[in-house]
N, C-alpha and C positions, 0 to 999 in steps of 0.2 A: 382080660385082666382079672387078677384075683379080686372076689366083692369086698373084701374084707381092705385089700388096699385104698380103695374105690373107697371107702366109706369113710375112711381115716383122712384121704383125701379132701373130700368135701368136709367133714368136721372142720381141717385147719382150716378148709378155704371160707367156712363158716363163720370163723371166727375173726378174721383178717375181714372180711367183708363188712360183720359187725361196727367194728371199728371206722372203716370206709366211709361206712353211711353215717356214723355219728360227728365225723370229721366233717361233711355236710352239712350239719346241724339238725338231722331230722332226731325227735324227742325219743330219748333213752329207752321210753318203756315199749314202746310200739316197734324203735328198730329192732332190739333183741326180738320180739312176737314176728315180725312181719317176715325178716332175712331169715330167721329159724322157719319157718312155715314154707318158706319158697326155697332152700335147701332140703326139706323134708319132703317135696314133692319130688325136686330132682333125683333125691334121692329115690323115691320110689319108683319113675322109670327108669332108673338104673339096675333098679334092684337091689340096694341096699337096706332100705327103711321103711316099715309097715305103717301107714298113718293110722291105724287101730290102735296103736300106743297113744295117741291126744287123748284115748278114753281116758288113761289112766287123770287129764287134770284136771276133771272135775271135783274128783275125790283130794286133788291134791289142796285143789283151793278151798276146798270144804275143811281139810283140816288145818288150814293158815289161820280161817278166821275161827274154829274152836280152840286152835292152842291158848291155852290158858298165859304157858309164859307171853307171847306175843301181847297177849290184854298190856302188860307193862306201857307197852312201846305209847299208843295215846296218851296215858295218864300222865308217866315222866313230861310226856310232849307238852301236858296240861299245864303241869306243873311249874317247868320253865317259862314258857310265854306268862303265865299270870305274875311269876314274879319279875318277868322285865314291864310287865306293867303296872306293878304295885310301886316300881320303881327303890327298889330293894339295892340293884346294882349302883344307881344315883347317888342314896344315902352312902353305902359302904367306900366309894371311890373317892366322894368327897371327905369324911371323916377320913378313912386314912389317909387321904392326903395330907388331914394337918398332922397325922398324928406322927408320919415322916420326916414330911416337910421341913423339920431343921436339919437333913443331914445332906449330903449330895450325892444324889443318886435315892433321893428319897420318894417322887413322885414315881421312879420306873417301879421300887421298892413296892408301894402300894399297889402300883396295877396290876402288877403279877401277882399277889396275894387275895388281891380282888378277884383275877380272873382264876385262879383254882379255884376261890369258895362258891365264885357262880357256874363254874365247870361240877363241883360237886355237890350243887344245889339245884342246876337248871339241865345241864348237858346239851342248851341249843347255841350252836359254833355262831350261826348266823346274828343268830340276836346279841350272843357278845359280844362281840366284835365290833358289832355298830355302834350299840351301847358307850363302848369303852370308848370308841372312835368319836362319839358325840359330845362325850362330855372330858374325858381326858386329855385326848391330844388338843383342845386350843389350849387348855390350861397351861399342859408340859410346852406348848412352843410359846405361848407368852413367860414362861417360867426362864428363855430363854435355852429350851434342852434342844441338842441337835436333831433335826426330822429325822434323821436315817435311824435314831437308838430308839425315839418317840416311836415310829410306826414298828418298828422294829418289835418291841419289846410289849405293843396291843395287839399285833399280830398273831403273836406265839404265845401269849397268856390265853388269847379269847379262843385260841384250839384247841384249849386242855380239854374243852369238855369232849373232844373224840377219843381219849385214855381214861380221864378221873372217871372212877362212877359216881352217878347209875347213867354210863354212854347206851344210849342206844343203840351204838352200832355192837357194844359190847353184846346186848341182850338178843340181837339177832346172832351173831357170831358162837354166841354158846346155846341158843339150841340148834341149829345148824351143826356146831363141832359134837353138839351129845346123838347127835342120830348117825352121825359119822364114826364117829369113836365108837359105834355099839356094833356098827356093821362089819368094820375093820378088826376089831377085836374077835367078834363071830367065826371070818375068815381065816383068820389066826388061831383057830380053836380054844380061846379063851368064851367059853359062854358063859362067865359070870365076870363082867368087866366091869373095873370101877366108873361109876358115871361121873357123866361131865355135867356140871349145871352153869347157869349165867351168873350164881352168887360166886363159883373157883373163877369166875374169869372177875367178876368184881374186887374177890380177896386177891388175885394173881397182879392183877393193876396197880392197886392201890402204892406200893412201893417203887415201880417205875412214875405214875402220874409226880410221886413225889419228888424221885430223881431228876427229874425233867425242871418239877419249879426249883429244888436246888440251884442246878448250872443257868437258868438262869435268872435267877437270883445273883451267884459265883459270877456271871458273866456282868451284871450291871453295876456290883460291885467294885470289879475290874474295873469297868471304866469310870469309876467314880474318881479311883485311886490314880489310874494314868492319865486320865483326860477330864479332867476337872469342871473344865470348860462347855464339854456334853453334857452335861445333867446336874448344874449348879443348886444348891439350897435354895430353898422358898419357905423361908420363917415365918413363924403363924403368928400376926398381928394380938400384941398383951391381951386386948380385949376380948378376945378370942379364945385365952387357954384357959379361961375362968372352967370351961362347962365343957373341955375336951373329952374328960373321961368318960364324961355323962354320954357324950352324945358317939363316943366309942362304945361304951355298953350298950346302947341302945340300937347303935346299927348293927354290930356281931352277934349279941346274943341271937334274935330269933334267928336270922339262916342257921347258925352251928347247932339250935337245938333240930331243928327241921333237920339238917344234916347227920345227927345223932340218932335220928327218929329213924329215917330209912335209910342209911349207912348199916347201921347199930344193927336193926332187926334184922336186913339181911345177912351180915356176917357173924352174926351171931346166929344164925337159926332159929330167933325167934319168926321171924314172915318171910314169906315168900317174897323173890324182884313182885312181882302181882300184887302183893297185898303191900306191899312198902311204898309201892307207886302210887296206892290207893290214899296211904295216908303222904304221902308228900302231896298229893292232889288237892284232898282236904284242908292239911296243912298251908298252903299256899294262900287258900283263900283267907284262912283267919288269919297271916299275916297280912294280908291285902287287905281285910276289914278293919287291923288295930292301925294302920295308915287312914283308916277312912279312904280308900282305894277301890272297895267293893261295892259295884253300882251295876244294873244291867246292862248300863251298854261296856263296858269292861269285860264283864261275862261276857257277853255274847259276839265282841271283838275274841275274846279269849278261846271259845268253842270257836268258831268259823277259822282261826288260825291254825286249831290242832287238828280239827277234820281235814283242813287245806293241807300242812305238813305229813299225817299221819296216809291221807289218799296218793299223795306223790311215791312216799315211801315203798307203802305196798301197791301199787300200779305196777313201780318198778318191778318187784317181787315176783309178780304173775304174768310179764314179761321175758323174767330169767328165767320160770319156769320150764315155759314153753323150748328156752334154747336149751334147758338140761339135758330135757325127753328128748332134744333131736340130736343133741350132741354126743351124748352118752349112748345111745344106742345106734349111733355109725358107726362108732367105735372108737370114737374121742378120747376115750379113758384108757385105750389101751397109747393112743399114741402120745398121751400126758405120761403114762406108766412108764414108757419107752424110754421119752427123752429125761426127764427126772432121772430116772435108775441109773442112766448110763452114762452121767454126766463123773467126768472126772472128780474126787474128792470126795466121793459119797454123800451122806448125806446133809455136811456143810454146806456144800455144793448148790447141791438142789433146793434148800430152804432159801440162800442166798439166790440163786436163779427167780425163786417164786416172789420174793422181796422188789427184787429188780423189777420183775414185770409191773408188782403191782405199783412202786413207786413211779413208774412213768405211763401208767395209765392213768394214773392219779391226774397227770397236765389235763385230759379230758373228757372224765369218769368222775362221780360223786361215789362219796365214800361208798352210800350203800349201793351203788351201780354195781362199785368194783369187787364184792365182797360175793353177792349174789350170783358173780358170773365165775370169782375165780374161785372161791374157796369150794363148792362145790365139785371141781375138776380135779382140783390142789389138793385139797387137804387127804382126800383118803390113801394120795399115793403118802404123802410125807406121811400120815399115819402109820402106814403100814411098816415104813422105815423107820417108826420108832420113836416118831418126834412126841413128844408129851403136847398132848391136846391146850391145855390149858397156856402152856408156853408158846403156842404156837398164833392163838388169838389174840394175845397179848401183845405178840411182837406184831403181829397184822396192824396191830391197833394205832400202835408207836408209829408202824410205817405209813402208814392212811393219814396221819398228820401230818408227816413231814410232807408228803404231797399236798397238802391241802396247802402249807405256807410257801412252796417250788411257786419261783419264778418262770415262766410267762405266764404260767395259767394258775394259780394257786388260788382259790374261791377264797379267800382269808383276805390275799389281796383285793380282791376285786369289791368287797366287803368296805373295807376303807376308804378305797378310792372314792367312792360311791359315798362317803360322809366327810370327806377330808376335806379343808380346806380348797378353791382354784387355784390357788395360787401354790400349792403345795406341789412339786413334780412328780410323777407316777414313777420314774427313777429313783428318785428319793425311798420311795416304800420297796422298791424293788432291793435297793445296796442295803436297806435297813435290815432283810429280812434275812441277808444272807449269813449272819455270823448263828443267826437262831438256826438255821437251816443244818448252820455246820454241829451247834448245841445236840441238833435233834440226831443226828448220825451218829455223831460220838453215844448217845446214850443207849441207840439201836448196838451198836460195836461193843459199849459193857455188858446189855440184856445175852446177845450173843455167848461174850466170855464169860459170865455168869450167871450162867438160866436160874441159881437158886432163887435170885433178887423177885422171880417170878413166884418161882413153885414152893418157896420156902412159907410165905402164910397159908395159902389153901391147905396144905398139907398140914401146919399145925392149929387150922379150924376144925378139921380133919379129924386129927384127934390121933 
């Protein structure tokens, strides 16, 4: 048999097995390393694959931990957890509540304005979600608002932070797509290509993250208007309005200047994602001090949580390594190249093919599992066809959420369950989440028919 069949072979069988064994339950970063390893061998009595290629990941992980963009990834991670324990999210959920609270549809109103400014303040899915889930939803179901709109509508706000920047997944995604885009460009005989950074995938977001809390914003308003009865007013007791505004200024102002601080300098090119993380880090504490929040054991709950989050991260990372070097050189890339190119519709087609996969790996893949295994494979074929780098991370982006809030398995859910009420039905969070589900498609189907909504600011950062 031809080796080169032989090789392509075991690649898919590679990759199907993957899955296999994760469906088992064994831990994400070890089956990528272990199944690649033991396909790498077969491969080599077969004769398709040198195990002198492993040499090459030494060097590879050596430059994982000197990339500078990558330094982001801890910091932002810093960043976040200290201010869900400065309890920053606490203050802003409660204030806008009252500051809703006479309209109907006004608690949904506030959580999803809450959960974009801690999506573009903190960017961790997990801790908002719980957050919003601990202190919002008894509120909204004593407020008397139906479970399915209530889980529904903390679900899909406490997601934002996998699109709003500064996501981490975005900041892995664009240096990832900038070494992709330089190679494909190379091949293409352009060898001066415009680079790709994590700040065009930050500027490229920012207008879909927004669209997103639009519709559903648009969507809770809808049922304000038709079903009045889901999400009734909760008027804020006279004694109460004396000191609203005050205590409105007091909770928005610092996150939004924090948010202007490293929003701001990165798209503006004044600092680096690196150096912006560094003062959101900074930042974080001296909001955590003017609470009187800053104590050692805070800190050092706060370091033990980002070390814990930021070593899962990259475990995984040097896990998918290992299955790149084996996948890639069986020849995995040519039979990604194959089936892509040749897919009816060109290359609508094949982005949409690449969507699909990842959205239903999403049921049992974490974002960054899925990104590390597929964009690597994915992206340089769709590059090559043309697809603009920056539109491509972005719609990745949008699609990694909508999986995250997918029913049976959607870590969003499982998020809530895990703070909700007993008495509350796991049904309930399941029917709630689906009208967002459908919010989140539709928005994927506009980024689609309208790629400008992506590429139209990077490009006039750009200049």
């Amino acid at each position: 048999m031809d080796p080169i069949l032989i090789g392509e072979i075991l690649a898919g069988l590679m990759f199907f097995g993957i899955i296999g064994f994760l469906l088992m339950g064994f831990p994400v970063a070890f089956t990528l390393a272990g199944v690649s390893l033991m396909f790498g061998l077969v491969g080599y009595w077969l004769g398709v694959f040198d195990p002198s290629n492993f040499g090459a990941l030494p060097n590879r992980y050596i430059g994982f931990m000197t990339n500078e963009v990558l330094v982001a990834v801890p910091l932002f991670i810093f960043m976040g957890v200290m201010l869900e324990r400065s309890r920053i999210a606490e203050q802003l959920l409660l204030t806008m509540g009252k500051l809703f609270g006479n309209l109907r549809g006004g608690l949904g109103i506030s959580v999803i304005l809450v959960g974009a400014m801690l999506a573009a303040s903190t960017g961790v899915v997990g801790a908002t979600v719980v957050t919003m889930g601990l202190i919002s939803l008894p509120a909204m179901l004593r407020a008397g608002y139906d479970p399915k709109l209530s889980t529904g509508v903390i679900c899909a706000s406490g997601t934002l932070g996998q699109i709003v920047p500064p996501s981490t997944v975005l900041i892995f995604m664009g240096d990832m797509l900038s070494g992709i885009n330089s190679q494909v460009q190379m091949e293409k005989g352009n060898f001066a290509p415009t680079p790709v950074s994590v700040g065009d995938l930050f500027a490229g977001a920012l207008l879909p993250g927004f669209l997103l809390v639009g519709l559903y914003l648009a969507y809770t308003i809808f049922k304000a208007i038709t079903d009045p009865a889901s999400c009734p007013a909760t008027p804020v007791p006279a004694e109460e309005k004396g000191n609203l505004m005050g205590e409105v200024f007091s909770a928005l102002l610092p996150p939004m200047l924090l948010i202007l601080a490293v929003l701001g300098s990165i798209l503006g090119g004044i600092a680096t994602p690196t150096e912006a993380a560094s003062v959101g880090a900074v930042g974080a504490m001296v909001l955590a001090a003017m609470r009187w929040r800053l104590n050692l054991t805070i800190l050092r709950e706060t370091v033990i949580a980002t070390a814990t989050i930021t070593s899962m991260v990259f475990i995984v990372l040097l896990g998918a390594s290992v299955f790149s070097v084996v996948f890639r050189l069986m020849g995995g890339d040519n039979l990604v190249h194959e089936f892509l190119s040749t897919l009816p519709g060109g290359t609508l087609t094949a982005v949409a093919m690449v969507m699909a996969i990842m959205f239903f790996l999403g049921f049992i893949l974490d974002t960054f599992e899925i990104i590390f295994i597929v964009i690597p494979i994915t992206a340089p074929v769709l590059l090559m066809m043309d697809v603009d780098p920056v539109w491509l991370g972005v719609i990745v982006g949008v699609n990694l959420q909508t999986s995250f809030l997918t029913p049976p398995f959607g870590f969003a859910l499982f998020y809530l369950r895990g703070v909700a009420p007993p008495d509350l039905p796991t049904s309930a969070i399941y029917k709630g989440i689906l009208p967002f589900v459908g919010l989140q498609i539709l928005a994927i189907a506009i980024l689609f028919a309208f790629p400008e909504i992506v590429t139209w600011l990077p490009r006039l950062i750009a200049g």
